[in-house]
DOZA-781787 format. One line per field, with one value per atom (N, C-alpha, C): residue number from 1; residue in three letters; chain; atom name; x, y, z. Coordinates in Angstrom, 3 decimals. Example, Ala and Ser with C-alpha at 12.3 -4.5 7.8 and 13.67 -1.06 7.14 Angstrom:
BEGIN
resi [1_1_1_2_2_2]
resn [Ala_Ala_Ala_Ser_Ser_Ser]
chain [A_A_A_A_A_A]
name [N_CA_C_N_CA_C]
xx [13.190_12.300_13.200_12.850_13.670_12.900]
yy [-5.690_-4.500_-3.300_-2.250_-1.060_0.030]
zz [7.800_7.800_7.800_7.080_7.140_7.870]
//
This chain:
BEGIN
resi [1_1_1_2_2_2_3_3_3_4_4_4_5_5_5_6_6_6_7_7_7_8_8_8_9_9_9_10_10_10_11_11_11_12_12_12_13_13_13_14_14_14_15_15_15_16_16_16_17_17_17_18_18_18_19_19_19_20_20_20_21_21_21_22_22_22_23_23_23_24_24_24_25_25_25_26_26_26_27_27_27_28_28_28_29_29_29_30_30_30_31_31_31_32_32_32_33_33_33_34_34_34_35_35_35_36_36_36_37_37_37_38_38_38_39_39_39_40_40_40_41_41_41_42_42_42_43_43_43_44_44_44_45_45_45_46_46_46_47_47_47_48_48_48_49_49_49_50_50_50_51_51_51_52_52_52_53_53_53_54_54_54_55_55_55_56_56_56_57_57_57_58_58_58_59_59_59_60_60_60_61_61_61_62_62_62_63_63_63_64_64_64_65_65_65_66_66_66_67_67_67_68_68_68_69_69_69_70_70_70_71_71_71_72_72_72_73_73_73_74_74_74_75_75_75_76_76_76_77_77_77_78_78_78_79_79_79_80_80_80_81_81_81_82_82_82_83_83_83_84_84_84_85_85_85_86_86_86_87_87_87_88_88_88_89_89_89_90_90_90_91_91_91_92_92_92_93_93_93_94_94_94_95_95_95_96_96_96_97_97_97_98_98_98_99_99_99_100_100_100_101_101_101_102_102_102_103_103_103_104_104_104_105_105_105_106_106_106_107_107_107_108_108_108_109_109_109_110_110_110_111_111_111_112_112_112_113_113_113_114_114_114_115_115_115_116_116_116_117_117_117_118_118_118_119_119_119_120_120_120_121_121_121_122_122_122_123_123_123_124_124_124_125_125_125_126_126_126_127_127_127_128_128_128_129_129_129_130_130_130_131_131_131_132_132_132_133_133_133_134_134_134_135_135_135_136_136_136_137_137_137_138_138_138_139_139_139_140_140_140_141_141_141_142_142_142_143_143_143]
resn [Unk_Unk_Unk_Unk_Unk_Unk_Unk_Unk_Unk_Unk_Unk_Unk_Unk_Unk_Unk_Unk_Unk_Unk_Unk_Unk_Unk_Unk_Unk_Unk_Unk_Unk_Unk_Unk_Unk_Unk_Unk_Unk_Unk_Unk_Unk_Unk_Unk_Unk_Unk_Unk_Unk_Unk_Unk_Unk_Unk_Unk_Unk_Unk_Unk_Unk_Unk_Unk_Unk_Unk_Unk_Unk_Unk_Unk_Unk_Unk_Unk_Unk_Unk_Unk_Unk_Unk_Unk_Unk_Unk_Unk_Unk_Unk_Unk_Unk_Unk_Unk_Unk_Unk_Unk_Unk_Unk_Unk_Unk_Unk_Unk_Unk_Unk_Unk_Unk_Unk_Unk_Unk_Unk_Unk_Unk_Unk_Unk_Unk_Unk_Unk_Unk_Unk_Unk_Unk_Unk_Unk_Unk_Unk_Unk_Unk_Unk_Unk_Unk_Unk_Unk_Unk_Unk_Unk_Unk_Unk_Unk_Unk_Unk_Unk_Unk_Unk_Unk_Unk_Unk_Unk_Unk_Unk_Unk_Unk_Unk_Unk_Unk_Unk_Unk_Unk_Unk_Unk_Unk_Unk_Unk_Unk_Unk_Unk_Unk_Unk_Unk_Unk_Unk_Unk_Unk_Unk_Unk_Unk_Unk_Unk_Unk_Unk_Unk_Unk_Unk_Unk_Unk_Unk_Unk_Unk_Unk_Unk_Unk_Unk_Unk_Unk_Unk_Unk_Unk_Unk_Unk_Unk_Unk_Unk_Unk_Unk_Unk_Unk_Unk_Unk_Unk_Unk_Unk_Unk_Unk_Unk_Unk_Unk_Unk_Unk_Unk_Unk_Unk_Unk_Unk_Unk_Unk_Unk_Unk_Unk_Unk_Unk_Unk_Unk_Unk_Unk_Unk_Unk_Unk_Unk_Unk_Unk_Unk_Unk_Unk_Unk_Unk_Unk_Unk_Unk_Unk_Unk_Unk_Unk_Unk_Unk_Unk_Unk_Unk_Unk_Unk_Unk_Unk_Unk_Unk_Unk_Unk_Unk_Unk_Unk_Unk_Unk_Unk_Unk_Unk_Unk_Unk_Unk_Unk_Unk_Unk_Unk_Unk_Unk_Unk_Unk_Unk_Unk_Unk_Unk_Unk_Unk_Unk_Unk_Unk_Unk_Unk_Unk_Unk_Unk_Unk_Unk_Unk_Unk_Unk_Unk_Unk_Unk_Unk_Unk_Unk_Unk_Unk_Unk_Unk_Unk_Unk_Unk_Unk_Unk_Unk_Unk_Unk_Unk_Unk_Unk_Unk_Unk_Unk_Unk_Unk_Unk_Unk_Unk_Unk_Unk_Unk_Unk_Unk_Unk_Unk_Unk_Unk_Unk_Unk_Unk_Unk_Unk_Unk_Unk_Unk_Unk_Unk_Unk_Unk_Unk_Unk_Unk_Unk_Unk_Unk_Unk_Unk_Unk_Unk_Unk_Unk_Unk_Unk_Unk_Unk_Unk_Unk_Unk_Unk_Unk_Unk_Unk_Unk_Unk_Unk_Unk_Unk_Unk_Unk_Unk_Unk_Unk_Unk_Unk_Unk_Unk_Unk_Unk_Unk_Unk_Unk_Unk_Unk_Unk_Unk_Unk_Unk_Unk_Unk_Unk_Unk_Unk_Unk_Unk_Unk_Unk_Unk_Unk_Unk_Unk_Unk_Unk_Unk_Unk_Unk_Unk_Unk_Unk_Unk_Unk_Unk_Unk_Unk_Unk_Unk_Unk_Unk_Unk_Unk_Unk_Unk_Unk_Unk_Unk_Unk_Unk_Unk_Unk_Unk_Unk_Unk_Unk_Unk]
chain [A_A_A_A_A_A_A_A_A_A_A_A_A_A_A_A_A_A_A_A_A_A_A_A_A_A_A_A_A_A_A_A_A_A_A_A_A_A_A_A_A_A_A_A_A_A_A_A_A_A_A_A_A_A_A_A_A_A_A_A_A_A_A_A_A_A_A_A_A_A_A_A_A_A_A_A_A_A_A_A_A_A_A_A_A_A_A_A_A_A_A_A_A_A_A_A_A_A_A_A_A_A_A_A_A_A_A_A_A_A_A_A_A_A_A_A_A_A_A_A_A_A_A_A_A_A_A_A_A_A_A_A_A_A_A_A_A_A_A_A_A_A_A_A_A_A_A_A_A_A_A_A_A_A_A_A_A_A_A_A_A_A_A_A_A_A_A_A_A_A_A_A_A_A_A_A_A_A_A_A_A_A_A_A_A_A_A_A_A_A_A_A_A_A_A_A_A_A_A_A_A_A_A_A_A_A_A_A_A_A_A_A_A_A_A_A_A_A_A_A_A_A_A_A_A_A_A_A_A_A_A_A_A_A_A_A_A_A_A_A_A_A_A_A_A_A_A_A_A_A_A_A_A_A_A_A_A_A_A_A_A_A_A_A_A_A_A_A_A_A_A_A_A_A_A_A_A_A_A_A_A_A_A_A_A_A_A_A_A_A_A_A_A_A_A_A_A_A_A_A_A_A_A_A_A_A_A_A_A_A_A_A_A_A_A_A_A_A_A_A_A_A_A_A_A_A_A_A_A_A_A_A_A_A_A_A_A_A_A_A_A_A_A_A_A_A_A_A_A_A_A_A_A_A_A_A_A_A_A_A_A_A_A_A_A_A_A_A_A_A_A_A_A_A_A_A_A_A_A_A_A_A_A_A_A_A_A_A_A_A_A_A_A_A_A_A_A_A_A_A_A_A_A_A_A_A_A_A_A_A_A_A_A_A_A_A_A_A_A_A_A_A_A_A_A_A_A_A_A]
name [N_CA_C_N_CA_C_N_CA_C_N_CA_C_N_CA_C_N_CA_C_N_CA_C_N_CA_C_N_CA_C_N_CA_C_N_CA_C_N_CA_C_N_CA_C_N_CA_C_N_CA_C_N_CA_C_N_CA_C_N_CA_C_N_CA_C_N_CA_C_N_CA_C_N_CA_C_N_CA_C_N_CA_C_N_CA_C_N_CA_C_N_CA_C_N_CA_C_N_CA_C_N_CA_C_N_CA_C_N_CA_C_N_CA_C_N_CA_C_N_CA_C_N_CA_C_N_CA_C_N_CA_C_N_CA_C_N_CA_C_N_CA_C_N_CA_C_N_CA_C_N_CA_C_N_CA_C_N_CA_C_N_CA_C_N_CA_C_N_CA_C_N_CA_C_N_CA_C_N_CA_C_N_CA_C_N_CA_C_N_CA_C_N_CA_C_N_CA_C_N_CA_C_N_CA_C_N_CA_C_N_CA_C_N_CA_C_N_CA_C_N_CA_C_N_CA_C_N_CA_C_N_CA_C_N_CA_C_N_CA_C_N_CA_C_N_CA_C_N_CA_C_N_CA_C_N_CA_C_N_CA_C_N_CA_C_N_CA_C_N_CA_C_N_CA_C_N_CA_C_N_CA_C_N_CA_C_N_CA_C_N_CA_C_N_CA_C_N_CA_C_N_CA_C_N_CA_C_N_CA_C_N_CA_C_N_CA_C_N_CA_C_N_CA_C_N_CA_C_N_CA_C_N_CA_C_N_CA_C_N_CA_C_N_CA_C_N_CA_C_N_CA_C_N_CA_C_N_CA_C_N_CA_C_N_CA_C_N_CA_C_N_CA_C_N_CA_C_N_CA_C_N_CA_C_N_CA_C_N_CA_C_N_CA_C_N_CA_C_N_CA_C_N_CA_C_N_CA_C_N_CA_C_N_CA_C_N_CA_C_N_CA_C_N_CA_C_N_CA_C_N_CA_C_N_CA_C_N_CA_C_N_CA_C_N_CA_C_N_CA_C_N_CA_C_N_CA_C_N_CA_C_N_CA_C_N_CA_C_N_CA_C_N_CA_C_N_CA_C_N_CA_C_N_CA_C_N_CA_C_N_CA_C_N_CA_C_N_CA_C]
xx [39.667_38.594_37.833_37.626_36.873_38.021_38.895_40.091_40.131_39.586_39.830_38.589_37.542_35.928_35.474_35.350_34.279_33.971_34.862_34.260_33.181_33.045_32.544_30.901_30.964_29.416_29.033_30.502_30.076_29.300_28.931_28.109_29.383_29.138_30.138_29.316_29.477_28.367_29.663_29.657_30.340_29.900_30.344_29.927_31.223_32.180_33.681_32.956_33.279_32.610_34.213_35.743_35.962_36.344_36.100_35.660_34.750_33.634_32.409_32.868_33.533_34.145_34.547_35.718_36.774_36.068_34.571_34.035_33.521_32.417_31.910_32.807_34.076_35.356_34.856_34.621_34.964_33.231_33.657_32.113_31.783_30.155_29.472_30.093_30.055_30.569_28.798_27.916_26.993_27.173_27.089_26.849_25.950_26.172_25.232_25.796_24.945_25.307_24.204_23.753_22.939_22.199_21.534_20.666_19.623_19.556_18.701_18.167_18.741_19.007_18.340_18.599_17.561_19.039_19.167_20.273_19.779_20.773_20.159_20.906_20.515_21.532_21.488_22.435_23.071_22.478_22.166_22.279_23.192_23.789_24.622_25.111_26.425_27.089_27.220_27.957_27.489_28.984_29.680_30.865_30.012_28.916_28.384_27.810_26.947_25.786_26.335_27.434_27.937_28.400_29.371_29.968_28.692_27.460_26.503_26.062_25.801_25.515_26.146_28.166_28.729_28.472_28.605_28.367_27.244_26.123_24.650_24.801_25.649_25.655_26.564_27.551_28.675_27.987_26.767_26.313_24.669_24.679_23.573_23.932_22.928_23.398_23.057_23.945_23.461_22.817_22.049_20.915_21.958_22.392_23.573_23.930_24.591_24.617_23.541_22.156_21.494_20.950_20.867_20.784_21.737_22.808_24.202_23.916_23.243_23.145_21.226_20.831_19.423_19.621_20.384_20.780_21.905_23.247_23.737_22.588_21.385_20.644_20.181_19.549_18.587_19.573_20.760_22.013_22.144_21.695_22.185_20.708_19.750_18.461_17.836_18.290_18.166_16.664_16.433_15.076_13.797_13.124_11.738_10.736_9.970_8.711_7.638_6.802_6.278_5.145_4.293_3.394_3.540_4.851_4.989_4.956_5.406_5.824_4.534_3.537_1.812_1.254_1.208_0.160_-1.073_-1.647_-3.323_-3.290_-3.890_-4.442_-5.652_-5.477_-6.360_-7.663_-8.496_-9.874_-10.129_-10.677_-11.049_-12.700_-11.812_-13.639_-14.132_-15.576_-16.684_-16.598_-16.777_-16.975_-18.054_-18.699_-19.851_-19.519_-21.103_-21.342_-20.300_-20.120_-19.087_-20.131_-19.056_-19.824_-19.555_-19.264_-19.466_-20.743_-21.095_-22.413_-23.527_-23.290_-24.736_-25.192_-26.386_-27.085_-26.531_-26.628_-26.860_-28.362_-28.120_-29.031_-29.721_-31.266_-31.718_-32.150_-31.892_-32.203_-33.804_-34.496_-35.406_-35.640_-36.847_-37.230_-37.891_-37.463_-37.821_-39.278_-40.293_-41.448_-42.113_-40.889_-41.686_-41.684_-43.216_-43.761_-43.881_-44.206_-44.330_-45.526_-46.124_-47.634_-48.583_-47.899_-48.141_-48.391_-47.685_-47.605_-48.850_-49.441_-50.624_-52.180_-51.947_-52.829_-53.162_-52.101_-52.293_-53.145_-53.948_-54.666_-54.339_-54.565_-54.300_-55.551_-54.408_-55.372_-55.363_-56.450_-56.396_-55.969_-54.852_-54.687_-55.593_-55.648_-56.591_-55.524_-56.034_-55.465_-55.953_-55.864_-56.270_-56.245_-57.500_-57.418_-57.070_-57.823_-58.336_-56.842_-55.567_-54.723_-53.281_-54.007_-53.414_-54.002_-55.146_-56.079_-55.419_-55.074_-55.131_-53.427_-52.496_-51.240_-50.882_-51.748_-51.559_-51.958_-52.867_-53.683_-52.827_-52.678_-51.209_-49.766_-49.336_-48.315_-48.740_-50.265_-50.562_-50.610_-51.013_-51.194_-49.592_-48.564_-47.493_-47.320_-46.873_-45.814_-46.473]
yy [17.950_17.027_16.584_16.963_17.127_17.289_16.993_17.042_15.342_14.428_12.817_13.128_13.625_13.212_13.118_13.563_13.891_12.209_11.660_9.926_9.955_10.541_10.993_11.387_12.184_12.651_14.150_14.939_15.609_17.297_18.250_19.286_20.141_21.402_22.496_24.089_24.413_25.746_27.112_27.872_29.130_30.008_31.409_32.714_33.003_32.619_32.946_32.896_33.374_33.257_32.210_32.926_32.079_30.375_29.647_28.574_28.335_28.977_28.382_27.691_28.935_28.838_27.199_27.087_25.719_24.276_25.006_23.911_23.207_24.083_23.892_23.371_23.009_22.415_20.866_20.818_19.421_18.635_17.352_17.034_16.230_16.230_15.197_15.914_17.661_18.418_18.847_19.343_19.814_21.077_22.494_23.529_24.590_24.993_25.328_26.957_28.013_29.329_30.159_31.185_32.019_33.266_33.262_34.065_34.943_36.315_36.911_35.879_35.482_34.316_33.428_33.101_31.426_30.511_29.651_28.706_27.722_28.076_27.964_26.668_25.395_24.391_24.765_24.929_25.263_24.294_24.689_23.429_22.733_21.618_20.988_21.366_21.226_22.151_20.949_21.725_21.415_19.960_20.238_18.931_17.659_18.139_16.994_16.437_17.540_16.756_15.864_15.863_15.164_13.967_14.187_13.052_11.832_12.514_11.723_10.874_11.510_10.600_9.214_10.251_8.740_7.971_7.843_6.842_5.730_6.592_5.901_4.993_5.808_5.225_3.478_3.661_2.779_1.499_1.865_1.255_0.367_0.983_0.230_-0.725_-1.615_-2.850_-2.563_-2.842_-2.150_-3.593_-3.362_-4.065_-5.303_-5.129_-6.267_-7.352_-6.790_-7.449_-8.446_-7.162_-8.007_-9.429_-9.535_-10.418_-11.552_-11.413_-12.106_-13.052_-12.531_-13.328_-13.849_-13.767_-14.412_-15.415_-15.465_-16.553_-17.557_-16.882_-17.894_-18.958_-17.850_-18.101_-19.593_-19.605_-20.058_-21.632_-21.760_-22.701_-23.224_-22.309_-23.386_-23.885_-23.211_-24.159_-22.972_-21.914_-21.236_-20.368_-20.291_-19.305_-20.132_-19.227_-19.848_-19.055_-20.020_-20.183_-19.137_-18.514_-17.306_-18.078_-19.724_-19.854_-20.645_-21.117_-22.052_-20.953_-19.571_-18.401_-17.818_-18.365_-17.649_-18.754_-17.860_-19.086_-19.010_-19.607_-19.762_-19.010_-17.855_-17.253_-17.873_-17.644_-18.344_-17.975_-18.833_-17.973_-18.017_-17.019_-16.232_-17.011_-17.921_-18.892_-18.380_-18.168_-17.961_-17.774_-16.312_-17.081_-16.654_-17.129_-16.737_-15.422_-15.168_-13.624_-13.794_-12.302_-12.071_-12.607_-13.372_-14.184_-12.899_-11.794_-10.799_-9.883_-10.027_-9.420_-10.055_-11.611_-11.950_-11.916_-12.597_-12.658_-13.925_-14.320_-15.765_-16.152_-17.558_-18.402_-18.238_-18.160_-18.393_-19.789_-19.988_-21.741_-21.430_-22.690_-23.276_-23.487_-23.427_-23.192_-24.568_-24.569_-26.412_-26.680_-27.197_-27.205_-28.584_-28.447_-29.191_-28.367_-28.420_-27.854_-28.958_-28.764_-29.782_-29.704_-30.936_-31.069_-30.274_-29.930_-29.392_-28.157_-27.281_-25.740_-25.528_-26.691_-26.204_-26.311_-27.114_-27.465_-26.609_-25.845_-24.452_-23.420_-22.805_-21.685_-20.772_-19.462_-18.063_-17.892_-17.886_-17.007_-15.838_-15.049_-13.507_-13.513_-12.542_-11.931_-11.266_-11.828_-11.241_-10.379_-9.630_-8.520_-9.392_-9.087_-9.306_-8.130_-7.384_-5.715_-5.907_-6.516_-6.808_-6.792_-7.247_-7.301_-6.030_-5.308_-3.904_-3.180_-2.937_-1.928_-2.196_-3.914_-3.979_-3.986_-3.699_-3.558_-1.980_-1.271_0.256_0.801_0.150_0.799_0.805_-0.748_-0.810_-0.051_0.407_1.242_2.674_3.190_4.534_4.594_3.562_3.655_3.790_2.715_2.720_4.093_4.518_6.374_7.393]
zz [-6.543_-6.217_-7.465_-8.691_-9.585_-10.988_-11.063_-11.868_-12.377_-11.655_-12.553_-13.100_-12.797_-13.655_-12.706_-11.472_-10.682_-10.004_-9.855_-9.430_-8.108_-7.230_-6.273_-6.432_-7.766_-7.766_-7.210_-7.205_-6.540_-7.304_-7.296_-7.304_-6.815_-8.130_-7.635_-7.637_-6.462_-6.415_-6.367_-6.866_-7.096_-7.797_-7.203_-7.912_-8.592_-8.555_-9.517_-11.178_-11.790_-13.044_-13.671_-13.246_-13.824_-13.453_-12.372_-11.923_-12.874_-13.011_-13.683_-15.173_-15.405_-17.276_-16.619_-16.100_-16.019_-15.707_-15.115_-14.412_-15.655_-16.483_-18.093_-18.709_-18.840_-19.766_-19.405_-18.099_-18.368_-18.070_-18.210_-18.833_-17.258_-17.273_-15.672_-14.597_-14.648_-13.565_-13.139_-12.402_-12.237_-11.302_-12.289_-11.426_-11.136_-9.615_-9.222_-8.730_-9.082_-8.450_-7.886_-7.261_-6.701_-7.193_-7.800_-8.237_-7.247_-6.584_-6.052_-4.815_-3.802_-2.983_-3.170_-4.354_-5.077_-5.554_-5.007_-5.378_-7.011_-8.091_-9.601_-9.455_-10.468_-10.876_-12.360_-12.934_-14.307_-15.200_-16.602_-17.409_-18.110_-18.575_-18.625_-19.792_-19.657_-20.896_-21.793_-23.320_-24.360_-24.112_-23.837_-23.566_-22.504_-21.621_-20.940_-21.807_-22.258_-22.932_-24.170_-24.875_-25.997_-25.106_-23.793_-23.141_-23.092_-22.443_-22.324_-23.652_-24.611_-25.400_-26.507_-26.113_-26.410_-25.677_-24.077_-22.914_-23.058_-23.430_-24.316_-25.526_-26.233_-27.670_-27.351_-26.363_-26.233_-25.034_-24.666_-23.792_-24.605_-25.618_-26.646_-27.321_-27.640_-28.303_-29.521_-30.591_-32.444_-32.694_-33.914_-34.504_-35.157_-35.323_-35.761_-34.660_-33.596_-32.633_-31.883_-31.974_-31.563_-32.258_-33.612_-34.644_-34.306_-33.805_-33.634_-32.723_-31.423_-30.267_-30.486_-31.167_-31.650_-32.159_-33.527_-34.561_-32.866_-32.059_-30.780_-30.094_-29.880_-28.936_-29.733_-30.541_-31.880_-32.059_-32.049_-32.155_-30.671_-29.563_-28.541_-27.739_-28.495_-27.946_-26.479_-27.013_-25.823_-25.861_-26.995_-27.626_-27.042_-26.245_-25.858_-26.560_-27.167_-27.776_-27.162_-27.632_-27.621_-26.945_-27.742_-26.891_-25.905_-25.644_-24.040_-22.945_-23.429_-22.501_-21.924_-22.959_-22.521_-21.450_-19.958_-19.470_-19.317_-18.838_-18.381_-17.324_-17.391_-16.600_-15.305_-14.378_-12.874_-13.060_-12.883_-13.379_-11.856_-11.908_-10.115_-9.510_-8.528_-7.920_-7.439_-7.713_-7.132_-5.947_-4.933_-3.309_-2.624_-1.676_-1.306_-0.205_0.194_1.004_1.717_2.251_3.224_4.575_5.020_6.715_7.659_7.716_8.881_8.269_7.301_6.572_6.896_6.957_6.972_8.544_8.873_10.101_10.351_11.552_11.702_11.730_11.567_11.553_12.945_12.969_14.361_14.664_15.949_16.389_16.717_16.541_16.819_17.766_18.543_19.841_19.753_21.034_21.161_22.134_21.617_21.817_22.644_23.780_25.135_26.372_26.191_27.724_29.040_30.123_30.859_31.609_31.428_31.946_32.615_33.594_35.098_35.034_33.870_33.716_32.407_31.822_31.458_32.154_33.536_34.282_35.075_35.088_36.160_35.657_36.549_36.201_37.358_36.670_37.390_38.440_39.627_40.473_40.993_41.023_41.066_42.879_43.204_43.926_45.280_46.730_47.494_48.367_48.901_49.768_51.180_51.915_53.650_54.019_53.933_54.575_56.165_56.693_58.429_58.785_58.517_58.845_58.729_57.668_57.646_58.726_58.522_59.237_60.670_61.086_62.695_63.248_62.401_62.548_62.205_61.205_61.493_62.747_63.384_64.629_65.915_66.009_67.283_66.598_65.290_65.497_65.958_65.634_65.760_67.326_67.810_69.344_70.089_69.526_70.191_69.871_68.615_68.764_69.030]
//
């Protein structure tokens, strides 16, 4: 499974010590074994860690190169200008209070009365005793 270079991605966990040795031979293997029931991941052996950094090295662009395609760029009109690339920043408008903060406005009370309701005057309240007194008397008599 792990004999082309691991294309898969896969993780090899074993207590064989010598698996482990065979596993360390080859490079972008990641292993993992058991320590006092704590599952360890190994650190990468000294063949990964070199594999890794040709892969890096072969995947960087050298200072030469990059010069190469600057001066291309520079010939086919391709290089943009440092200050067309700067824009104007939005200047942030002004906005007023938050409208669920403020109060509303109160309306104006509209100031027509009608004639009649200032002509009126209060009159105090009379009782009619004579008419209690003579309707308690015929119920005391009826029950």
């Amino acid at each position: 499974m792990v004999d082309e270079g691991n294309p898969h991605h896969y993780f090899v966990a074993t207590q064989d010590q010598n698996l482990s040795v065979k596993v360390k031979r080859t490079p972008g293997i990641p292993l993992m074994f058991i320590i006092q029931n704590t599952i360890v991941l190994d650190k990468p052996s000294p063949r990964t860690v070199a594999f890794v950094k040709a892969v890096e090295a072969g995947q960087l662009v050298s200072v030469h190169e990059k010069q190469s395609i600057k001066q291309l760029k520079e010939e086919q009109g391709l290089v943009r200008n440092p200050d067309l690339r700067r824009r104007r920043r939005k200047k942030k408008k002004v906005g007023g209070p938050n409208p669920l903060s403020c109060l509303k406005k109160k309306k104006k009370a509209q100031d027509t009365k009608s004639p009649a309701s200032e002509k009126k005057r209060k009159r105090k309240r009379i009782r009619n005793r004579s008419t209690l007194k003579v309707s308690s008397e015929q119920q005391g008599a009826e029950g």
